[in-house]
Biopython code that builds the backbone (N, CA, C, O; Angstrom):
import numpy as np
from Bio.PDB.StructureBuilder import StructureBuilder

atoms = [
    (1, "UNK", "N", (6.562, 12.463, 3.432)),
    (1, "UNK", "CA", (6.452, 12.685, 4.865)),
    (1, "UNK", "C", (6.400, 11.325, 5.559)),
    (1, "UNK", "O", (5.871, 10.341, 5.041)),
    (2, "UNK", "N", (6.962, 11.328, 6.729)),
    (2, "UNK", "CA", (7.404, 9.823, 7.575)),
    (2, "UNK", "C", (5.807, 10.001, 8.597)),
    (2, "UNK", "O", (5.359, 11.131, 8.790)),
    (3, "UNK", "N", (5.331, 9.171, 8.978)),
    (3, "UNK", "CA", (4.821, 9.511, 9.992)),
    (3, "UNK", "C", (4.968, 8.389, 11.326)),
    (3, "UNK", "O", (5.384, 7.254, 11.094)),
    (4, "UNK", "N", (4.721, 8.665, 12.251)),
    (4, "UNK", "CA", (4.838, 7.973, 13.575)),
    (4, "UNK", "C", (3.922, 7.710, 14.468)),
    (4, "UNK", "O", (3.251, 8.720, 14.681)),
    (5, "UNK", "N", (3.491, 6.545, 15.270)),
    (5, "UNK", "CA", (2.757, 6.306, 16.075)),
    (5, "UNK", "C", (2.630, 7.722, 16.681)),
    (5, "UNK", "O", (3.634, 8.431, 16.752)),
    (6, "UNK", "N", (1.045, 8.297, 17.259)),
    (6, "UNK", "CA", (0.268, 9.473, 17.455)),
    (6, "UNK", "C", (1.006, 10.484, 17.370)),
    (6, "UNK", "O", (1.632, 11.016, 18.288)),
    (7, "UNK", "N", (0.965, 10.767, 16.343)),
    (7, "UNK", "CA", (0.733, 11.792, 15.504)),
    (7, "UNK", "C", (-0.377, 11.907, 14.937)),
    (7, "UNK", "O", (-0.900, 11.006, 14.281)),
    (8, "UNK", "N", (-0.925, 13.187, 15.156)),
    (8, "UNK", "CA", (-2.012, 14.032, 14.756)),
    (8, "UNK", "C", (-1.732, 14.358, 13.276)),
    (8, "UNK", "O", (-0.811, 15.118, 12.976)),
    (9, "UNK", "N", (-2.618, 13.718, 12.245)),
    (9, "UNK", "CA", (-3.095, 13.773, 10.866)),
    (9, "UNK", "C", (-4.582, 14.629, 10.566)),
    (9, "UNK", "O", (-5.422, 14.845, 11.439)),
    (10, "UNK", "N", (-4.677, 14.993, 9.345)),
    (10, "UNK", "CA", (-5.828, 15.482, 9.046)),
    (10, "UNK", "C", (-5.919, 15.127, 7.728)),
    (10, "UNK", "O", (-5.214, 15.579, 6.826)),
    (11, "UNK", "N", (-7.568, 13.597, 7.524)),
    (11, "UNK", "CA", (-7.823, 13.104, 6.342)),
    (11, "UNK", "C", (-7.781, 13.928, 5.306)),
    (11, "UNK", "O", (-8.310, 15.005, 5.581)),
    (12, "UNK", "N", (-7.181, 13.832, 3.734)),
    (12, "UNK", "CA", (-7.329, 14.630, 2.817)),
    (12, "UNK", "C", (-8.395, 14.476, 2.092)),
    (12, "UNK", "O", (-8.653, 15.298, 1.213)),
    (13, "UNK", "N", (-9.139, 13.478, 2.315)),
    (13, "UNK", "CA", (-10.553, 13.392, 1.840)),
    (13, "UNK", "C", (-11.594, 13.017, 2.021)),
    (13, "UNK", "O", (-11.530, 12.351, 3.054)),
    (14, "UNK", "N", (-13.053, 13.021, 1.476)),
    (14, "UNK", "CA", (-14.197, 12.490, 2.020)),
    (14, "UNK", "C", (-13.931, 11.002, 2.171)),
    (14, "UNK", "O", (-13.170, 10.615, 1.285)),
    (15, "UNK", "N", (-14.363, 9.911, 3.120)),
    (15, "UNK", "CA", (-14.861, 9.153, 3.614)),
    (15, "UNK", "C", (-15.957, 8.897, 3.773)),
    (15, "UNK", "O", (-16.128, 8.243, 4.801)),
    (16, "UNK", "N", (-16.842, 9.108, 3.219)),
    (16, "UNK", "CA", (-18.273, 8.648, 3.499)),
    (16, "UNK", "C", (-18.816, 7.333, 4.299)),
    (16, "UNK", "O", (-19.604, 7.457, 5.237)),
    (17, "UNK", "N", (-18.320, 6.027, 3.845)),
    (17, "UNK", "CA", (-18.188, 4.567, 4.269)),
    (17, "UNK", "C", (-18.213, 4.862, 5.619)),
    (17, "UNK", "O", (-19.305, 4.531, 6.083)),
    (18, "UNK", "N", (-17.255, 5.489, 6.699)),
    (18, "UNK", "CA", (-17.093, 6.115, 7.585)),
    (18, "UNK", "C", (-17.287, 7.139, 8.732)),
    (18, "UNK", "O", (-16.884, 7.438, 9.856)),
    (19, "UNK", "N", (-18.476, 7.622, 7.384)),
    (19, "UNK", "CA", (-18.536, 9.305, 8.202)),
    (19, "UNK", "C", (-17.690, 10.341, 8.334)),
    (19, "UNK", "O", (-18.172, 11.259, 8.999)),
    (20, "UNK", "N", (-16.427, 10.549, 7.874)),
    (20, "UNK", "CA", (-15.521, 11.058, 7.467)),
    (20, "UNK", "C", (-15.305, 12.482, 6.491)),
    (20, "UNK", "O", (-15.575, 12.333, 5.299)),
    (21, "UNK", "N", (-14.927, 13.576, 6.849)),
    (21, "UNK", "CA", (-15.140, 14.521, 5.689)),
    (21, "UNK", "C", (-13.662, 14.832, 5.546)),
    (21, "UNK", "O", (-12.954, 14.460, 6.482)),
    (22, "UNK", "N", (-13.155, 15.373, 4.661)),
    (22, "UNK", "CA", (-12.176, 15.904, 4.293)),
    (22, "UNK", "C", (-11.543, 17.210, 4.787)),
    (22, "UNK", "O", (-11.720, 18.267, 4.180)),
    (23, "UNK", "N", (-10.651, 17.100, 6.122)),
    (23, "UNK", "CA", (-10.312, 18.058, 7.250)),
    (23, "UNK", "C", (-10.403, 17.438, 8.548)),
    (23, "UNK", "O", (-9.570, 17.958, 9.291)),
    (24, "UNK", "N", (-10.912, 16.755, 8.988)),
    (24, "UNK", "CA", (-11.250, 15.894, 9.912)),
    (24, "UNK", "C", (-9.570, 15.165, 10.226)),
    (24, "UNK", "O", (-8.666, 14.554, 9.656)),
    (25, "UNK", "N", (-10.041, 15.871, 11.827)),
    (25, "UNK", "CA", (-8.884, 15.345, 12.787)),
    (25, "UNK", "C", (-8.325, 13.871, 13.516)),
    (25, "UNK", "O", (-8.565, 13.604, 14.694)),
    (26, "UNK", "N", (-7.727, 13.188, 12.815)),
    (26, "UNK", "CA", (-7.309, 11.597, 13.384)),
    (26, "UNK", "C", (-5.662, 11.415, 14.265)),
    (26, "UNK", "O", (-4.903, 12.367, 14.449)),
    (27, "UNK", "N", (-5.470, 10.432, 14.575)),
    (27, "UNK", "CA", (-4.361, 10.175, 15.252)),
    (27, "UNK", "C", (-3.600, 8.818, 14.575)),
    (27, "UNK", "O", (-4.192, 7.740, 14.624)),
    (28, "UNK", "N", (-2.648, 8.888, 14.124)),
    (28, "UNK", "CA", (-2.417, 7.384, 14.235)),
    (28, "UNK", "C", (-1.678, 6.475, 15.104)),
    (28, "UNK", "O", (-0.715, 6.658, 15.848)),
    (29, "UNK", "N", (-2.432, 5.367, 14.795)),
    (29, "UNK", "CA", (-2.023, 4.699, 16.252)),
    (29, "UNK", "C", (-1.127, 3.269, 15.788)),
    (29, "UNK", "O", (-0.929, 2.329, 16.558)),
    (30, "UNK", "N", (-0.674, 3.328, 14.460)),
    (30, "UNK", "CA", (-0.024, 1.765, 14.144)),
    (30, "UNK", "C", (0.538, 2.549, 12.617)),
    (30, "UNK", "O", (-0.312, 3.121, 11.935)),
    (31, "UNK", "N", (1.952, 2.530, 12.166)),
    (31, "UNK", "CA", (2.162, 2.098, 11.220)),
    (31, "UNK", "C", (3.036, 1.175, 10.817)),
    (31, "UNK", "O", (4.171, 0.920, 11.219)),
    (32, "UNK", "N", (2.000, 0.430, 9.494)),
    (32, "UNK", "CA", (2.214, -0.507, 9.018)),
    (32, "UNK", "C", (3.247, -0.417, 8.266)),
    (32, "UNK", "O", (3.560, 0.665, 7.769)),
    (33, "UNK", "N", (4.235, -1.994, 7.973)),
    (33, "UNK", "CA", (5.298, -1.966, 6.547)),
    (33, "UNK", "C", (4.798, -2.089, 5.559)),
    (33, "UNK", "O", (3.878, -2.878, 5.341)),
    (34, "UNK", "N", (5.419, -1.159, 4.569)),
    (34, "UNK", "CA", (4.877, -0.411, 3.175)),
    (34, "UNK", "C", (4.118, 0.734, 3.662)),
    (34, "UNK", "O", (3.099, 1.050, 3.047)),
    (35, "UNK", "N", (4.427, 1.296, 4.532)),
    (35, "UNK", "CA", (3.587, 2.601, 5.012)),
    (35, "UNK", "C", (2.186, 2.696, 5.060)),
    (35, "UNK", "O", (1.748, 3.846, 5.080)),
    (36, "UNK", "N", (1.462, 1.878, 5.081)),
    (36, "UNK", "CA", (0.274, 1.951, 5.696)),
    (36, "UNK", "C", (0.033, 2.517, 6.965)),
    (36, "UNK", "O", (0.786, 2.274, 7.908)),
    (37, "UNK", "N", (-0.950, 3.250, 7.069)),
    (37, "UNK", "CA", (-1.156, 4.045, 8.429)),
    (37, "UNK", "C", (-2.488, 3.727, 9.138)),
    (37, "UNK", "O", (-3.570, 3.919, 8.584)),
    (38, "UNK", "N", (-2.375, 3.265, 10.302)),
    (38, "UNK", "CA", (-3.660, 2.765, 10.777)),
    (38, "UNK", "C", (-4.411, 4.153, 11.755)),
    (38, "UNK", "O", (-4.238, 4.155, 12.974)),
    (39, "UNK", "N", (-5.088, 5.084, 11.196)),
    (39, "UNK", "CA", (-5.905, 6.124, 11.993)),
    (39, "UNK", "C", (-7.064, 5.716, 12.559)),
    (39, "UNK", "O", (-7.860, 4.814, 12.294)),
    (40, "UNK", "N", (-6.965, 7.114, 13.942)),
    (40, "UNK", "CA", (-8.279, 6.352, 14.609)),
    (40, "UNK", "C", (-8.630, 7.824, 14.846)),
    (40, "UNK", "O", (-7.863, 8.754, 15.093)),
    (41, "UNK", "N", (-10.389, 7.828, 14.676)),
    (41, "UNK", "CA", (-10.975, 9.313, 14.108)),
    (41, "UNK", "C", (-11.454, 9.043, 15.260)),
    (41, "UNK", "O", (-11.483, 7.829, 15.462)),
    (42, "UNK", "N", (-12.145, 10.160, 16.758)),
    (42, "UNK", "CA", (-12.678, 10.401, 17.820)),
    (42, "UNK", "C", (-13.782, 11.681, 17.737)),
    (42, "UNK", "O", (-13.715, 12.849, 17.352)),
    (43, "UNK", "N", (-14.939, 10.731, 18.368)),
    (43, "UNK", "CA", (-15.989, 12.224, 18.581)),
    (43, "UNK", "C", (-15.821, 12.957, 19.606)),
    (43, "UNK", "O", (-15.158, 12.474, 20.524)),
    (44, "UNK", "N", (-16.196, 13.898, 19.706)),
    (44, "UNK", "CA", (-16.036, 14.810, 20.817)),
    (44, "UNK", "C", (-16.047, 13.959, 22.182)),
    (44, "UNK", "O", (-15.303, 14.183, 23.137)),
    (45, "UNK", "N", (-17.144, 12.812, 22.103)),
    (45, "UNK", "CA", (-17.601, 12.372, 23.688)),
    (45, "UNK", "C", (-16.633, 11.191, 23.655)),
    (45, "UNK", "O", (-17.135, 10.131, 24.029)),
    (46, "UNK", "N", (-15.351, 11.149, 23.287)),
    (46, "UNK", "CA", (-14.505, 10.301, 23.412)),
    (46, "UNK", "C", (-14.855, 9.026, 22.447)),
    (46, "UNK", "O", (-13.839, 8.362, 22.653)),
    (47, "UNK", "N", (-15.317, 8.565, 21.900)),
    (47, "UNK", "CA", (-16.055, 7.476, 21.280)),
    (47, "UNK", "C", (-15.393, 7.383, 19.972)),
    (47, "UNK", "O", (-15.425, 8.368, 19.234)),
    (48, "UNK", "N", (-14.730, 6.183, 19.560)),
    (48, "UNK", "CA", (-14.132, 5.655, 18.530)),
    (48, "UNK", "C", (-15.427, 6.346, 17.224)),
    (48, "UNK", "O", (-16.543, 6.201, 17.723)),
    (49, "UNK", "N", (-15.526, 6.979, 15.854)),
    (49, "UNK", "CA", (-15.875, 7.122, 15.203)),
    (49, "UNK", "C", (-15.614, 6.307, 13.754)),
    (49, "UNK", "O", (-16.498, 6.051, 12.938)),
    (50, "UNK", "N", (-13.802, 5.866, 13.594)),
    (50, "UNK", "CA", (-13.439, 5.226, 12.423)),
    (50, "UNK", "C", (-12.078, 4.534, 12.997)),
    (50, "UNK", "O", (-11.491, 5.107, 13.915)),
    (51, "UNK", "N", (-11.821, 3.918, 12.732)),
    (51, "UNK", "CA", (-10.206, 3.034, 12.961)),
    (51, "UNK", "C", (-10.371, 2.636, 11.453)),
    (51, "UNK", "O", (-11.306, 1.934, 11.069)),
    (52, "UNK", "N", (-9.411, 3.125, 10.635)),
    (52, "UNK", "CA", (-9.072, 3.712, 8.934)),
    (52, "UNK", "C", (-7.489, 3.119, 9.077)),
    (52, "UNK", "O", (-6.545, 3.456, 9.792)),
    (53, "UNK", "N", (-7.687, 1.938, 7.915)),
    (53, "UNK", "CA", (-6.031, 1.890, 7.312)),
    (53, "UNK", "C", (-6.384, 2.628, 6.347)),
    (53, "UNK", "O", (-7.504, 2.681, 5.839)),
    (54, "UNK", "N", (-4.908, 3.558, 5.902)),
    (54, "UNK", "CA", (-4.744, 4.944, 4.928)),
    (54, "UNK", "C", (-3.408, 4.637, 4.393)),
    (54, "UNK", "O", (-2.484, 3.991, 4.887)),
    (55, "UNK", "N", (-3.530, 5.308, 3.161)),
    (55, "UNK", "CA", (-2.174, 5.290, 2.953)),
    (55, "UNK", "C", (-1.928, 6.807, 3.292)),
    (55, "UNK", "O", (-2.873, 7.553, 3.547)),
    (56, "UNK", "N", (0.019, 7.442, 3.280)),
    (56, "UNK", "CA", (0.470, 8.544, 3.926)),
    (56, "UNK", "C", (-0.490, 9.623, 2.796)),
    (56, "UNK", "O", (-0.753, 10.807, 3.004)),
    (57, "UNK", "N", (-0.891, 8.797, 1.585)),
    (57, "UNK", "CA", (-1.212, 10.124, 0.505)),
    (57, "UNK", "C", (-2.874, 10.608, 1.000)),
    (57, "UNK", "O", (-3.626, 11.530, 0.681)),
    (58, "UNK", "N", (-2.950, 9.508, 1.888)),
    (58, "UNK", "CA", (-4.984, 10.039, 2.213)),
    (58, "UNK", "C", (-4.626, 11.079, 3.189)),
    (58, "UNK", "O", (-5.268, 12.115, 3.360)),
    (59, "UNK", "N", (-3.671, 10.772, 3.751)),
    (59, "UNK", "CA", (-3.673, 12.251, 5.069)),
    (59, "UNK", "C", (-2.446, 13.260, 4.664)),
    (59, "UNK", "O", (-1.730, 13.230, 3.663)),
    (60, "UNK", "N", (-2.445, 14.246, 5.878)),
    (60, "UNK", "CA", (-1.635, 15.160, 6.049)),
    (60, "UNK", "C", (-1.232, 15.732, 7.180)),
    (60, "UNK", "O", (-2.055, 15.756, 8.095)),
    (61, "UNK", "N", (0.117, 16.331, 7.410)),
    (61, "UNK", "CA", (0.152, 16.537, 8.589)),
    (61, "UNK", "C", (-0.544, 17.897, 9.314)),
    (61, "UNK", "O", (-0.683, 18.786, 8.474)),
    (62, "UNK", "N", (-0.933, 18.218, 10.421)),
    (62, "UNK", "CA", (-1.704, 19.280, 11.147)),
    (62, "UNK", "C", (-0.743, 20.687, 10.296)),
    (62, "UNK", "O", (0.484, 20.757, 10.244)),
    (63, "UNK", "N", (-1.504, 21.456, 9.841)),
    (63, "UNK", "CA", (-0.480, 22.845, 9.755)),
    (63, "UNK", "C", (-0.935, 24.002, 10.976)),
    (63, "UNK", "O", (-1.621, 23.818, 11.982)),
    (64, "UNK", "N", (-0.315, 25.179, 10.503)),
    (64, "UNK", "CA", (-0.087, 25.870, 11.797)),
    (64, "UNK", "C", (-1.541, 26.738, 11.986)),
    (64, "UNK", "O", (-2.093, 26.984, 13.058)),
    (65, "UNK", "N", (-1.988, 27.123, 10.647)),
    (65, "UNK", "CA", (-3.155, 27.534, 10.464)),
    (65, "UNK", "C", (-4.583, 26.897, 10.510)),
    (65, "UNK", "O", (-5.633, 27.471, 10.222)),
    (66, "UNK", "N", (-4.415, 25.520, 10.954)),
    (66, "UNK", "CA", (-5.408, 24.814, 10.938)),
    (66, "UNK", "C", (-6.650, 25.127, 12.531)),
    (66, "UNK", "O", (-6.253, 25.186, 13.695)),
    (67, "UNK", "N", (-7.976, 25.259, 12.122)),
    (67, "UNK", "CA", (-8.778, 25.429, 12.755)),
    (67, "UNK", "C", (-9.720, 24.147, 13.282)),
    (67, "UNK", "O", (-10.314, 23.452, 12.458)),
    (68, "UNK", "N", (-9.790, 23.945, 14.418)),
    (68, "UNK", "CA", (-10.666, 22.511, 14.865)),
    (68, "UNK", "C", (-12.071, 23.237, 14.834)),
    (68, "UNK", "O", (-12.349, 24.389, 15.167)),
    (69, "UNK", "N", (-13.026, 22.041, 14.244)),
    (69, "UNK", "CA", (-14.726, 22.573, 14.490)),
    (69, "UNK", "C", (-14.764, 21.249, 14.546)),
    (69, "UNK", "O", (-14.067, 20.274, 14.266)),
    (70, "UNK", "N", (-16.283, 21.645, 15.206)),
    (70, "UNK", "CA", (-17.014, 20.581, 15.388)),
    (70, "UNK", "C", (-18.320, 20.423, 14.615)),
    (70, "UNK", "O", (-19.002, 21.398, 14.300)),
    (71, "UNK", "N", (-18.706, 18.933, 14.268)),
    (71, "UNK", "CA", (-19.811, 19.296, 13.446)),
    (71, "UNK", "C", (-20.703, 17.730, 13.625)),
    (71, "UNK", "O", (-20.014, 16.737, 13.859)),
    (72, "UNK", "N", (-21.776, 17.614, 13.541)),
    (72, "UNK", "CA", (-22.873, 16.516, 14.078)),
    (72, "UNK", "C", (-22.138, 15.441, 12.869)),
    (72, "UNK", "O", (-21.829, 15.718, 11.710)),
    (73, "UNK", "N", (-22.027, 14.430, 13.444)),
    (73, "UNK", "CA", (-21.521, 12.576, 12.419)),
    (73, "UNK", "C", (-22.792, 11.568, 12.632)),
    (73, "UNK", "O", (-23.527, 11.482, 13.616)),
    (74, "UNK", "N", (-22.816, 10.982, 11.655)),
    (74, "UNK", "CA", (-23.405, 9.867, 11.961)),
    (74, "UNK", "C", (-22.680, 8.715, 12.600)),
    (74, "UNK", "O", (-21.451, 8.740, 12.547)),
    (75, "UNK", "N", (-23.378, 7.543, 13.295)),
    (75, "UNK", "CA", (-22.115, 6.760, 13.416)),
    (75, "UNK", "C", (-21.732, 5.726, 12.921)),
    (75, "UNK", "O", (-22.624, 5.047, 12.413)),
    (76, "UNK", "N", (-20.676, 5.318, 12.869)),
    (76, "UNK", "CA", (-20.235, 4.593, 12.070)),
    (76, "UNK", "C", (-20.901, 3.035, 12.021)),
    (76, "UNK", "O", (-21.357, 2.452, 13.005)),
    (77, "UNK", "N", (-20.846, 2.489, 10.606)),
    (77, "UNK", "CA", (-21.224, 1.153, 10.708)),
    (77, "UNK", "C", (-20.464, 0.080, 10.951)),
    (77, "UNK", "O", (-20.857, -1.075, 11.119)),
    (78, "UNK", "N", (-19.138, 0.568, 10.970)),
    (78, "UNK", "CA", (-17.985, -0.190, 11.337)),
    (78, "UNK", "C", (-17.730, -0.750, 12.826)),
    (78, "UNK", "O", (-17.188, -1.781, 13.223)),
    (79, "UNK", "N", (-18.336, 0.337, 13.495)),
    (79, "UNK", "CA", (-18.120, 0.008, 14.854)),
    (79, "UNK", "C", (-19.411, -0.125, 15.771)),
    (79, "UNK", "O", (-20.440, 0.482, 15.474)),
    (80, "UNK", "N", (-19.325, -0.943, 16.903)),
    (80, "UNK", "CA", (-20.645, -0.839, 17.539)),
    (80, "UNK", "C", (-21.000, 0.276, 18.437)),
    (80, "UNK", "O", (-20.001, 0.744, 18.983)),
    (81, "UNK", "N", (-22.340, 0.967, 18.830)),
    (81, "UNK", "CA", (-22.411, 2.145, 19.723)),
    (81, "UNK", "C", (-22.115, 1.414, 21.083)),
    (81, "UNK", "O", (-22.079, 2.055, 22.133)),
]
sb = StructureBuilder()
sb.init_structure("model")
sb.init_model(0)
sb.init_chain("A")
sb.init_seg("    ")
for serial, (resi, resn, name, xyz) in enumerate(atoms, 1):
    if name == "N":
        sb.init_residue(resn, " ", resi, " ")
    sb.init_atom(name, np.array(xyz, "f"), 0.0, 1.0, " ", f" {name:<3s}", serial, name[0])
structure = sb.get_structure()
Protein backbone atom coordinates (compact mmCIF):
# COMPACT_ATOMS: atom_id res chain seq x y z
CA UNK A 1 0.00 0.00 0.00
CA UNK A 2 1.35 3.64 -1.15
CA UNK A 3 0.44 6.11 1.24
CA UNK A 4 0.19 9.99 0.95
CA UNK A 5 0.47 13.11 2.83
CA UNK A 6 -3.06 13.06 5.21
CA UNK A 7 -4.23 10.24 4.89
CA UNK A 8 -5.98 8.74 7.69
CA UNK A 9 -4.02 5.48 9.06
CA UNK A 10 -4.82 3.27 11.93
CA UNK A 11 -1.54 2.09 14.12
CA UNK A 12 -1.28 -1.77 13.90
CA UNK A 13 0.15 -1.85 17.19
CA UNK A 14 0.74 -1.04 20.81
CA UNK A 15 2.97 1.94 21.35
CA UNK A 16 3.35 2.30 24.76
CA UNK A 17 6.64 4.83 24.62
CA UNK A 18 3.80 7.00 23.27
CA UNK A 19 0.63 6.19 24.66
CA UNK A 20 -0.50 4.54 21.71
CA UNK A 21 -2.76 1.36 21.47
CA UNK A 22 -3.26 -0.71 18.62
CA UNK A 23 -6.45 0.81 16.53
CA UNK A 24 -5.76 4.22 17.27
CA UNK A 25 -6.50 6.86 14.69
CA UNK A 26 -3.37 8.99 13.07
CA UNK A 27 -2.85 11.10 9.99
CA UNK A 28 0.16 11.33 8.13
CA UNK A 29 1.65 14.32 7.58
CA UNK A 30 5.29 13.65 5.75
CA UNK A 31 6.40 10.75 3.80
CA UNK A 32 9.72 9.98 3.91
CA UNK A 33 12.24 8.24 1.03
CA UNK A 34 12.37 4.56 1.70
CA UNK A 35 8.81 4.91 2.85
CA UNK A 36 8.97 6.04 6.10
CA UNK A 37 5.81 7.61 7.32
CA UNK A 38 5.80 10.45 9.63
CA UNK A 39 2.18 10.15 11.78
CA UNK A 40 0.71 12.53 13.95
CA UNK A 41 -1.80 10.92 16.67
CA UNK A 42 -4.51 13.84 18.09
CA UNK A 43 -6.59 13.91 21.33
CA UNK A 44 -9.91 14.72 21.21
CA UNK A 45 -9.09 18.49 22.55
CA UNK A 46 -7.02 18.97 19.48
CA UNK A 47 -3.59 18.47 21.19
CA UNK A 48 -0.65 16.73 19.49
CA UNK A 49 -0.51 13.22 21.48
CA UNK A 50 2.52 11.45 19.26
CA UNK A 51 4.34 12.71 16.00
CA UNK A 52 5.61 8.75 15.17
CA UNK A 53 8.07 7.93 12.26
CA UNK A 54 6.48 4.34 11.16
CA UNK A 55 7.15 2.25 8.75
CA UNK A 56 3.90 1.46 6.04
CA UNK A 57 3.99 -2.19 7.97
CA UNK A 58 3.16 -0.38 11.61
CA UNK A 59 -0.06 1.07 10.08
CA UNK A 60 -3.02 0.47 7.97
CA UNK A 61 -5.34 1.98 6.00
CA UNK A 62 -9.01 3.13 7.65
CA UNK A 63 -11.51 0.19 6.54
CA UNK A 64 -15.11 0.60 5.99
CA UNK A 65 -16.10 -1.13 9.15
CA UNK A 66 -13.97 0.68 11.36
CA UNK A 67 -15.46 2.24 14.58
CA UNK A 68 -13.88 5.57 16.30
CA UNK A 69 -13.91 5.49 20.38
CA UNK A 70 -12.62 7.34 22.60
CA UNK A 71 -10.69 6.39 25.53
CA UNK A 72 -8.61 8.43 28.54
CA UNK A 73 -4.30 8.65 27.32
CA UNK A 74 -1.75 9.61 29.23
CA UNK A 75 0.40 12.22 27.83
CA UNK A 76 3.01 11.89 26.06
CA UNK A 77 6.66 12.31 27.15
CA UNK A 78 7.68 13.26 23.88
CA UNK A 79 5.91 16.30 23.74
CA UNK A 80 5.35 19.24 26.06
CA UNK A 81 1.64 19.94 27.65
Amino acid sequence: MTYHELDSVVVARDLPTHGLRAGDLGAVVAVHPGDALEVEFVRVSGQTQALVTLAPADVRPIGEYDLIAVRPCPPSSFLPE
